[in-house]
C-alpha positions in Angstrom: 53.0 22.3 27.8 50.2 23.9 29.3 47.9 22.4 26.8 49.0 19.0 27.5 48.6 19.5 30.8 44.9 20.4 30.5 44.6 17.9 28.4 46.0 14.9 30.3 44.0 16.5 33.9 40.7 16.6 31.7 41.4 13.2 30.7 42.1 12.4 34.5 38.4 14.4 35.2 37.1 12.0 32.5 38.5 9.3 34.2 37.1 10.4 37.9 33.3 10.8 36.4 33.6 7.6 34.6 34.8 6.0 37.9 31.9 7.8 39.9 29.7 6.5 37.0 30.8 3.0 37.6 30.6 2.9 41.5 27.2 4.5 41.3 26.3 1.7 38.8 27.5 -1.1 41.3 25.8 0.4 44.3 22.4 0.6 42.4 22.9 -2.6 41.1 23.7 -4.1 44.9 20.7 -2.1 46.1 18.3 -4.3 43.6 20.2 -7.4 44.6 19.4 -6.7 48.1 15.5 -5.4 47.7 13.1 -7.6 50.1 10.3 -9.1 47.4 7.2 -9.2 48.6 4.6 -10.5 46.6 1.0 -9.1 46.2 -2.0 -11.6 45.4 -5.3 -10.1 43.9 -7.9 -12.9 45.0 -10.2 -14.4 42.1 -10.4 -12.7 38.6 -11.5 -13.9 34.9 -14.7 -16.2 35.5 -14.2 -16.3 39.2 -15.9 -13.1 40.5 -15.2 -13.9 44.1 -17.9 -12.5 46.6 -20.6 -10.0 45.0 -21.4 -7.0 47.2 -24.6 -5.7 48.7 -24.9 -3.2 45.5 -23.2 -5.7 43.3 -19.7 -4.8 43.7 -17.7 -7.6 42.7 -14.7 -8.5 45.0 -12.5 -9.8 41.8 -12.0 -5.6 41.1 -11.7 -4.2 44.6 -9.0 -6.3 45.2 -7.2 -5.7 42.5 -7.9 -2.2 43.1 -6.1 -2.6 46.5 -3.6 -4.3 45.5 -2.3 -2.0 42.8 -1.9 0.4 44.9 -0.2 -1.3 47.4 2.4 -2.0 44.7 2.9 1.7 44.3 3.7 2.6 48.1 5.8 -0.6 48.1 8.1 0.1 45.5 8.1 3.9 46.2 9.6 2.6 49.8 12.4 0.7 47.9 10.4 -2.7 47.8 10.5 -5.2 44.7 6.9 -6.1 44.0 5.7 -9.4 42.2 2.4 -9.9 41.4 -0.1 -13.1 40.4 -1.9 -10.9 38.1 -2.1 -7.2 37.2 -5.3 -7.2 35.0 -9.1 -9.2 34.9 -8.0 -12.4 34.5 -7.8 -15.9 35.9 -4.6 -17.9 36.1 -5.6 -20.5 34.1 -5.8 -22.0 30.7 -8.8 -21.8 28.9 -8.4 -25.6 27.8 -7.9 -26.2 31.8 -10.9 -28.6 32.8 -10.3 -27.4 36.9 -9.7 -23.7 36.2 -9.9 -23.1 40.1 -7.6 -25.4 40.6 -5.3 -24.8 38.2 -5.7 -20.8 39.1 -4.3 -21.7 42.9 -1.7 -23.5 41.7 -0.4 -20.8 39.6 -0.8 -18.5 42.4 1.4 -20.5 44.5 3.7 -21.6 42.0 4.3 -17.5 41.4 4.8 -16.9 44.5 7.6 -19.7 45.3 9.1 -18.7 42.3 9.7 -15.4 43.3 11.4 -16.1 46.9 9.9 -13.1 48.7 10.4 -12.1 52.5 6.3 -12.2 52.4 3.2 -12.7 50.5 0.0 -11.3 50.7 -3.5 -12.3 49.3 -6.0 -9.2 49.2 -9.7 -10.4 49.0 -13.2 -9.5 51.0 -15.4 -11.2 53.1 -19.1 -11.8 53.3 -21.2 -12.7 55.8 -25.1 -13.8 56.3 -25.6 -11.5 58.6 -25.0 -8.2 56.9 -24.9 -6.3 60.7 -21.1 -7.9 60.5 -17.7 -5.8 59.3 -14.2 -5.6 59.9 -10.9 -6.5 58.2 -8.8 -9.9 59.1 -6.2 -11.2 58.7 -5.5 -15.2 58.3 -1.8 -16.9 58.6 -1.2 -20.8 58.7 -1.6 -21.8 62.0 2.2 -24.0 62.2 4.0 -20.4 61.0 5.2 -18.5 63.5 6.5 -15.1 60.8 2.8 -16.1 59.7 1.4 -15.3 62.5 3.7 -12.3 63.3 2.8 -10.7 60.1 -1.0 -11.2 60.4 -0.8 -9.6 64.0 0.9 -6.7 62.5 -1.0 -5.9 60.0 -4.5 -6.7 61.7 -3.1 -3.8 64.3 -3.0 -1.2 61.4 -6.5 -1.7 60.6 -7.4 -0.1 64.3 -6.1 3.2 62.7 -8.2 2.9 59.5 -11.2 1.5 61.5 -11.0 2.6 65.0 -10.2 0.2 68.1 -14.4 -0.1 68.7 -15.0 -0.4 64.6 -12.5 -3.5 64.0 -12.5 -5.5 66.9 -11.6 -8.4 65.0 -7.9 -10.7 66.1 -5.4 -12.1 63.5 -6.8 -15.7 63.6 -5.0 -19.3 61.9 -5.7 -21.4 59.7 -5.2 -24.8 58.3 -7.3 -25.3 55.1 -6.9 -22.3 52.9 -5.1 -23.3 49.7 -2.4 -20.7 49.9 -1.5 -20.6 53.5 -1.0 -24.9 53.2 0.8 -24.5 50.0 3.1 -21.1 49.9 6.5 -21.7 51.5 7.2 -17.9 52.8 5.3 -16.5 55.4 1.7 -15.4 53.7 -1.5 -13.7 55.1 -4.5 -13.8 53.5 -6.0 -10.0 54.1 -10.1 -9.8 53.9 -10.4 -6.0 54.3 -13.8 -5.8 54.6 -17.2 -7.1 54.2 -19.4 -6.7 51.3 -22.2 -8.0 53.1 -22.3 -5.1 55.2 -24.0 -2.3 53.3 -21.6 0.3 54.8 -18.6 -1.2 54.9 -19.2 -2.2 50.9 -20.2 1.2 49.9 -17.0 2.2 51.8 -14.8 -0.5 50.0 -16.0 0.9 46.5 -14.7 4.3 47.1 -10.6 5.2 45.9 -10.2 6.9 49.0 -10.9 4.1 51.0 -9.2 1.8 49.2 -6.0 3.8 49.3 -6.5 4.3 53.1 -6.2 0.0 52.9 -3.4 0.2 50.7 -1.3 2.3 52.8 -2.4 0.9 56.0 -1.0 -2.3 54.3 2.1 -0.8 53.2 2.8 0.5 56.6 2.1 -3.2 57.9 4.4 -5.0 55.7 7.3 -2.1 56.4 6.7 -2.3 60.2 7.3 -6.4 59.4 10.1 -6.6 57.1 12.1 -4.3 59.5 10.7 -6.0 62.8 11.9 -9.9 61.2 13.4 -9.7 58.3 16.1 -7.6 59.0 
């Protein structure tokens, strides 16, 4: 009798782990299900170097650089993370005749697809002047979470930069492919200029670029639990 009895309680144990094992299951798969997507945007890439730095940096690889990163502190916070591309390479076809075109189109067809809370398209600036630095951001001028997201994170950058160093302002738009043609809130984030021989020696070094990543991170967090939630 006493052998039955263990038996039919260790079955019963079984039974209660197997149970745990299922509502643990559910919950994890409820917590993916309910994940804000955000997706990341590495400006240029393949044939389209994007702006060439002072020292010839070329903006296609910093802001991929970036953006990988980003990805890390975004899904280590719990955050599903799309991106247009993860490697050197355009988003076009090599039999496309308009491979810019085609390559935005992509872009925004990606990030439509994948329904996120926000968007964000990581590229660098250049100026004529090389005297001029600073990191932007740019939101479509008729979007109000747009504009609410580009204010946020153009804030974070005084930490990086210094309130005197960045005294640039979240500014609209209304003739940037992306921000006319992506139906979620999207900023596009210039983090710097490689015309400025500083500012490009700084945007070349991992530190630095991890110092944008999280500053970025910490942005779209602040966002997402200021508007989305």
């Amino acid at each position: 009798m006493l052998v039955i009895v263990t038996l039919v309680a260790g079955r019963m144990g079984m039974m209660g782990e197997k149970g745990s094992w299922a509502a643990e299951a559910a919950a994890g798969k409820a917590r993916k299900q309910n994940q804000p997507v955000v997706v990341i945007d590495s400006g240029h890439g393949g044939n389209d170097p994007g702006k060439i730095g002072v020292s010839g940096q070329e903006e296609k690889a910093i802001n991929l650089k970036i953006a990988m990163k980003l990805k890390a502190y975004l899904e280590a916070a719990d955050i599903k993370v799309v991106m247009t591309r993860e490697s050197d390479k355009g988003l076009y076809r090599e039999s496309d005749s308009h491979k810019k075109s085609a390559d935005m189109k992509e872009r925004c067809r990606i990030i439509d697809n994948a329904k996120p809370v926000l968007a964000i398209s990581i590229h660098q600036n250049s100026y004529h002047q090389d005297s001029i630095s600073g990191a932007q951001m740019f939101y479509y001028k008729n979007s109000e979470k747009g504009r609410q997201l580009a204010e946020t994170l153009q804030k974070r950058f005084d930490y990086i930069l210094g309130a005197d160093g960045n005294r640039r302002s979240a500014k609209a738009n209304d003739s940037y492919y992306l921000l006319l043609n992506v139906k979620a809130p999207i900023v596009i984030a210039e983090c710097g200029f490689l015309s400025n021989p500083a500012e490009a020696a700084k945007l070349s070094e991992e530190e630095y670029q991890d110092r944008i990543a999280w500053t970025l991170h910490m942005g779209i967090l602040q966002y997402i639990n200021d508007v989305e939630k």
